[in-house]
N, C-alpha and C positions, 0 to 999 in steps of 0.2 A: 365852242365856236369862237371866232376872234378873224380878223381883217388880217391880211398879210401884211400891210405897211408897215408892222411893227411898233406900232404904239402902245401896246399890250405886252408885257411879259409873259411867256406862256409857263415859267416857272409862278408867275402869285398863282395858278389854280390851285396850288395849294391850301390856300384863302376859300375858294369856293368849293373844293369836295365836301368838308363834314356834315354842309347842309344838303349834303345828295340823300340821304338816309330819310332827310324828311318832309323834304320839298321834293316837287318834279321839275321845275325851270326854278333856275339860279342865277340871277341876273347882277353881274358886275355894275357898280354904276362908279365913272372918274371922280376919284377925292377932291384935284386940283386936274382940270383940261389945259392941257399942253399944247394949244393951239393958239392963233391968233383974234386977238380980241375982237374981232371981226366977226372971224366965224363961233366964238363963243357967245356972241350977243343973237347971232339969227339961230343958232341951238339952240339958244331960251326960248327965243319966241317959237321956234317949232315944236320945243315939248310942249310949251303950255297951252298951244295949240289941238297939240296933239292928245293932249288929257283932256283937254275942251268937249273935241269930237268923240273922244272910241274911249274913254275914263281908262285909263290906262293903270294895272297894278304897281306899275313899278317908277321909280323917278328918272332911269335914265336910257329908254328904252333905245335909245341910239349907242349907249356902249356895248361894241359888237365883243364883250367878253363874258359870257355866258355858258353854263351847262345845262344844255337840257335832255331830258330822258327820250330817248327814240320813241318810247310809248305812247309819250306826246306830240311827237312831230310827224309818225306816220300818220296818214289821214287828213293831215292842214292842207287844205284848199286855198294854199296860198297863188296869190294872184299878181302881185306888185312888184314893182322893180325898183332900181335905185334907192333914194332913202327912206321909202315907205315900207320898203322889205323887214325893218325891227319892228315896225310901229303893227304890222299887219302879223308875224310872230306872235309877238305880246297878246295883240289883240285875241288871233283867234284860239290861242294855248289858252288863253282864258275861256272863253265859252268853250274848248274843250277837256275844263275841268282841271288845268293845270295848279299845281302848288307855288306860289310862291315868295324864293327868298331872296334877297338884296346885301350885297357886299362890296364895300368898296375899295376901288381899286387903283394902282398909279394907270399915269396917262404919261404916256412922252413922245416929246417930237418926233413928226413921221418921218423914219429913214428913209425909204425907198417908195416912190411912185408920189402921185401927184391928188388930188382932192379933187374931186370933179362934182361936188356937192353944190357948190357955188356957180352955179353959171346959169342963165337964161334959161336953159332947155332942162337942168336941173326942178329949176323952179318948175316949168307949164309938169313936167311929169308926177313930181309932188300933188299939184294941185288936183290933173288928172285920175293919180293913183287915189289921192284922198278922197272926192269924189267916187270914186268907180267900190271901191272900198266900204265907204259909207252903205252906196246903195245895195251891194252884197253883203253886209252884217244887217241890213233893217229885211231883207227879203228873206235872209235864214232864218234871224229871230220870230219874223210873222209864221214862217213855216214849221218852227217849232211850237209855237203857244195854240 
């Protein structure tokens, strides 16, 4: 998986295959983020937010370069839109017993299209999806125990 804006080379999955043998999600995470200091400073604060809430396996669960096993993705009762969609992956590949491994990867500036991560309406959906989010993982967990 990977974003079309091209900030990803889809030649490094090279980098990410050999740990397909023993892992089930393979999670790229950017060496150096090729982005504006800006939005590199409110990505901090939303990872560390975001391991706050859902403990998240991985450091950079916003870098959309990733292999994961279909085995693992059919079945996610994924729910979330805009930038809660990796955080909600991660999350529920994990209670669905996923493997995983971390590799890092280059980040370069986006060629084509525009960030829509940063804006007002951005933000209320984040907050809504993290909410709505929460309350679906503490309702499945009570249903499993």
């Amino acid at each position: 998986m990977t974003d079309a804006d091209l900030q990803f080379r889809v030649s490094d999955v090279h980098k990410l295959l050999p740990f397909t043998t023993s892992h089930t999600f393979v999670q790229g995470y950017r060496i150096r983020r090729a982005d504006p200091l800006g939005r590199v400073l409110l990505g901090r604060i939303y990872r560390r937010l975001a391991h706050f809430m859902f403990q998240i396996p991985v450091r950079d669960p916003e870098c959309s370069f990733r292999l994961v096993r279909t085995s693992i993705l059919k079945g996610l009762p994924l729910t979330c839109g805009g930038p809660m969609v990796p955080v909600e992956l991660v999350t529920r590949a994990k209670l669905h017993g996923a493997t995983f491994a971390e590799v890092g990867v280059g980040h370069y500036s986006r060629l084509i299209g525009k960030s829509k991560a940063v804006t007002l309406s951005a933000l209320r959906r984040v907050i809504r999806d993290a909410i709505t989010l929460s309350w679906s993982l503490r309702t499945t967990r009570r249903k499993a125990a």
